[in-house]
C-alpha positions as CSV (number, residue, x, y, z in Angstrom):
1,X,-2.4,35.5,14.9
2,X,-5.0,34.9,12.1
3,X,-7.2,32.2,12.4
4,X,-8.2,30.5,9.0
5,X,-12.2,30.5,7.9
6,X,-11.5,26.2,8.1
7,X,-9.6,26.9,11.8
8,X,-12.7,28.4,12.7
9,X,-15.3,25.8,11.4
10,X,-13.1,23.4,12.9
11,X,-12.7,24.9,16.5
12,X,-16.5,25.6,16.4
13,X,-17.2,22.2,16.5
14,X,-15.4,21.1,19.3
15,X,-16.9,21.7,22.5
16,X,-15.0,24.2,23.7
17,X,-16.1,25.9,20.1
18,X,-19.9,25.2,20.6
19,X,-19.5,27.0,24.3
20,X,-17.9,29.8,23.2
21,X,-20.3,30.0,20.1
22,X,-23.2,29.5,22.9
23,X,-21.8,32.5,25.2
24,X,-21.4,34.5,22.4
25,X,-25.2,34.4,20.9
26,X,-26.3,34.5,24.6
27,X,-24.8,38.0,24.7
28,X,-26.5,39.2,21.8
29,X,-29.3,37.9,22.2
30,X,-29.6,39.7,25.5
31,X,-28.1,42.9,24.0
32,X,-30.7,42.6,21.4
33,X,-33.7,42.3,23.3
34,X,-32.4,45.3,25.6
35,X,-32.4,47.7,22.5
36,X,-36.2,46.3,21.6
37,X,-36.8,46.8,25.1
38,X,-35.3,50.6,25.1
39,X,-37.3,51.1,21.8
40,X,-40.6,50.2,22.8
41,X,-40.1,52.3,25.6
42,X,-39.1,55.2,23.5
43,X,-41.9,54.5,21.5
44,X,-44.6,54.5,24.3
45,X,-43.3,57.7,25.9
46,X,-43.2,59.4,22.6
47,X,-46.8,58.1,22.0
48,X,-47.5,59.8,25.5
49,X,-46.3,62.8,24.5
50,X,-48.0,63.4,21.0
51,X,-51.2,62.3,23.3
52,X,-50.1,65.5,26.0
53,X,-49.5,67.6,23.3
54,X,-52.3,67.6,21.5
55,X,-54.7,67.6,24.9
56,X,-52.6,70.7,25.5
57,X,-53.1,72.5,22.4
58,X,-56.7,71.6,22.4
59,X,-57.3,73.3,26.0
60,X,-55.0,76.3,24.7
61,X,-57.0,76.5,21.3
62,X,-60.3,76.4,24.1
63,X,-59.0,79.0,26.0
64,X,-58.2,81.5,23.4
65,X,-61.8,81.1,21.8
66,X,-63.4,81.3,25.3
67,X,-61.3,84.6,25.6
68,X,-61.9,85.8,22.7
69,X,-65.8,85.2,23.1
70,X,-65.5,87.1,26.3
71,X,-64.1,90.2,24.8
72,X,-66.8,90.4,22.6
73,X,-69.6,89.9,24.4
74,X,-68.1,92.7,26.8
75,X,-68.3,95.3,24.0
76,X,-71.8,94.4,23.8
77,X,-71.4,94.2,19.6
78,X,-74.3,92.1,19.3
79,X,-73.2,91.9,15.6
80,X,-69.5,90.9,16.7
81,X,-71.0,88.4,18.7
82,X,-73.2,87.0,16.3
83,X,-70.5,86.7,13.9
84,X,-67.9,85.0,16.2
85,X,-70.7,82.2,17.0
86,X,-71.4,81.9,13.3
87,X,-67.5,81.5,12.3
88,X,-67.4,78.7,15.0
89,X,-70.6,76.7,13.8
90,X,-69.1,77.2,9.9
91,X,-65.7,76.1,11.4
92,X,-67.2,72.9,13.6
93,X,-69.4,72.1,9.1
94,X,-66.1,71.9,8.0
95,X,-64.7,69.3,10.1
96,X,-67.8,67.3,9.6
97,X,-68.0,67.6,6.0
98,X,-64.2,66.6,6.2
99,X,-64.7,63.3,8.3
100,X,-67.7,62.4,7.0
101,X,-66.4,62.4,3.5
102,X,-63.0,60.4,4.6
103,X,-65.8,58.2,6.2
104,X,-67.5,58.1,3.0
105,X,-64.5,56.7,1.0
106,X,-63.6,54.3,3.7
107,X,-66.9,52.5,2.8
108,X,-66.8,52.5,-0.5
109,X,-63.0,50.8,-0.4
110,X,-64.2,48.1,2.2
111,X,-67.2,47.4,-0.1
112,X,-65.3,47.2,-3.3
113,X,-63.0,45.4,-1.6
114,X,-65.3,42.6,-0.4
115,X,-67.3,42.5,-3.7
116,X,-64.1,41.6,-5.8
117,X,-62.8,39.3,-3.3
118,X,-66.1,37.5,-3.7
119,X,-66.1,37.4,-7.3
120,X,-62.8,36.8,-8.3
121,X,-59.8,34.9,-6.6
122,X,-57.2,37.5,-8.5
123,X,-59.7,40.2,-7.3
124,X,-56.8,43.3,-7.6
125,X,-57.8,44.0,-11.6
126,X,-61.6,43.2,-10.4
127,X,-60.7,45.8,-7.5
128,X,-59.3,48.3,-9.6
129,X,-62.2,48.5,-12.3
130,X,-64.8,48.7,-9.4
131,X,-62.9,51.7,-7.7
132,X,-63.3,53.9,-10.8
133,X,-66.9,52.6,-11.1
134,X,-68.6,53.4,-7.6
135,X,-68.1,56.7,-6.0
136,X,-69.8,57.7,-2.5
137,X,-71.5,61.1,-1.3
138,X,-73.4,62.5,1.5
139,X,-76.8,63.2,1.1
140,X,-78.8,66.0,2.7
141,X,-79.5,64.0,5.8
142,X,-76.2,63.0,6.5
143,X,-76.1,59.5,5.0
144,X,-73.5,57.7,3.0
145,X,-74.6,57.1,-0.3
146,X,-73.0,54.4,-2.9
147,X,-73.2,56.1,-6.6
148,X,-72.4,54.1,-9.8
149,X,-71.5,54.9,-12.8
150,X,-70.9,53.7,-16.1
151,X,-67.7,53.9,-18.4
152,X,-68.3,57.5,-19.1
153,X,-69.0,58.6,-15.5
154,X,-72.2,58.8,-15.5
155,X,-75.2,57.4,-13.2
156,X,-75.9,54.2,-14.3
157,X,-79.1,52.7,-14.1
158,X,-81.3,49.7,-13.6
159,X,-84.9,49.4,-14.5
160,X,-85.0,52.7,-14.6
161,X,-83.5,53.4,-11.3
162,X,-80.3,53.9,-9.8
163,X,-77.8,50.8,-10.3
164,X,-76.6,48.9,-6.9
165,X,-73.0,47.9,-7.4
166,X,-74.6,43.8,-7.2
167,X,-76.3,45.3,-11.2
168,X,-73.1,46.5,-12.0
169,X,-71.1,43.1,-10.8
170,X,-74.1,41.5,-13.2
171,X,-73.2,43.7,-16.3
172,X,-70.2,43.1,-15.8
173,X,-70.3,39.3,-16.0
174,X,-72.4,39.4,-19.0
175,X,-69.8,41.8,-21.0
176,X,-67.2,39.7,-22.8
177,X,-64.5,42.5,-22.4
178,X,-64.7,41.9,-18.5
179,X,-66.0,38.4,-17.8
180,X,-62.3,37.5,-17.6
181,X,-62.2,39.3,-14.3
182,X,-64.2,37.2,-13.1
183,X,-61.8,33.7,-14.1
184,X,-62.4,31.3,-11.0
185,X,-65.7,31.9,-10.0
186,X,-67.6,29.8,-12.5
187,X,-68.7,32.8,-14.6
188,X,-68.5,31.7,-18.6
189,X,-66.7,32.8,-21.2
190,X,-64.1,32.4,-23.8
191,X,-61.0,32.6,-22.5
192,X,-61.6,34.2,-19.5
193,X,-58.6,32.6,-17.5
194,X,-55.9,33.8,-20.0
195,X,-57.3,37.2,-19.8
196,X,-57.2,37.6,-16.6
197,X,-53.7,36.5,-16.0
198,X,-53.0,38.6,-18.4
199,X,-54.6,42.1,-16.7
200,X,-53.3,40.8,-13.6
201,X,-50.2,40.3,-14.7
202,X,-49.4,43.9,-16.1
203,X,-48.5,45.1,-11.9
204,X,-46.3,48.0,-13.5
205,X,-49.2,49.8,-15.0
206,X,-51.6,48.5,-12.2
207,X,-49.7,50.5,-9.6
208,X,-48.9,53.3,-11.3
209,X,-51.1,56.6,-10.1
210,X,-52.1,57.8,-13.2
211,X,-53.5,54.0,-14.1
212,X,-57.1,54.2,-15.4
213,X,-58.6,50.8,-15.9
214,X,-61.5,51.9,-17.3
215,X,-59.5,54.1,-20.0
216,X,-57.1,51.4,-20.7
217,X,-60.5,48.5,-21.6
218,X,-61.7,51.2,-23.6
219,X,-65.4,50.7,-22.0
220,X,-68.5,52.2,-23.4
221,X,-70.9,50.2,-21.1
């Protein structure tokens, strides 16, 4: 027998209806928070074993360089030797120039990230010109450095030395083409909140890889 979609409304609202429709979500309900409970299981135990893994490729990867150390130094190849330790130090640079650098960046996206947040309350266009603007490095001793440039990439400067990203937030301000970035802050200038719902409004380009902010103002600061 088929039951009408008005049958149905109208059954659901007796009491017999509003049991049934109780049992029913009861069931699921439990069904459903068995399967979360089976995934975060899954999910732990997988976690577990991407842990074990790696610890076990790490003491396999040990093992085979302590080997392979051993063999050498039992042919008494001093050279040999003094090679193998050299290739391990150069090996162990590498993976500190690698996170150090990933460190690096990480810096410079929270900083950027906190200066246009400060200074604008649409910071994402703010966010975007500052990103192409301030790059980081590490110096000789190890240090992160914060570098910025101007429109054509190079070092900028400030009385004659190095410009902090707070001078380049201040030449910034002061430049009509990007004072609208700034809309909502207090910072002057003709029709600064039009413009900057205007950048802020062009997402398509704003998300697109190949978007270059800087390019697109056409900046010659």
């Amino acid at each position: 027998m088929t039951i009408s979609k008005e049958e149905m409304t109208e059954y659901l609202a007796t009491d017999e209806g509003q049991k049934f429709e109780l049992e029913l979500k009861s069931g699921l309900l439990s069904k459903r928070d068995e399967l979360l409970g089976q995934l975060t299981t899954t999910k732990e135990e997988l976690n577990t074993l991407k842990s074990t893994e790696n610890t076990r490729l790490a003491e396999v990867e040990s093992t085979k360089r302590q080997s392979e150390e051993q063999r050498i130094k039992d042919t008494k190849d001093f050279d040999a030797y003094k090679l193998f330790h050299e290739q391990e130090v150069e090996k162990h640079n590498v993976e500190l120039t690698s996170f150090k650098s990933k460190y690096a960046n990480n810096e410079v996206e929270r900083l950027i990230t906190e200066v246009a947040s400060a200074n604008s309350k649409t910071p994402a266009p703010l966010r975007l010109l500052l990103k192409e603007r301030v790059r980081s490095s590490i110096n000789e001793d190890g240090k992160v450095e914060i570098n910025v440039t101007d429109g054509k990439g190079e070092t900028m400067y400030f009385d004659g030395q190095p410009a902090t990203v707070s001078h380049l937030v201040e030449s910034l301000k002061s430049d009509e083409q990007y004072s609208p970035f700034f809309a909502g802050t207090g910072v002057s200038g003709s029709g600064s909140q039009q413009g900057a719902k205007a950048t802020a409004g062009s997402t398509s380009d704003m998300n697109s890889p190949q978007f270059n902010l800087t390019k697109t103002m056409g900046s010659n600061i």
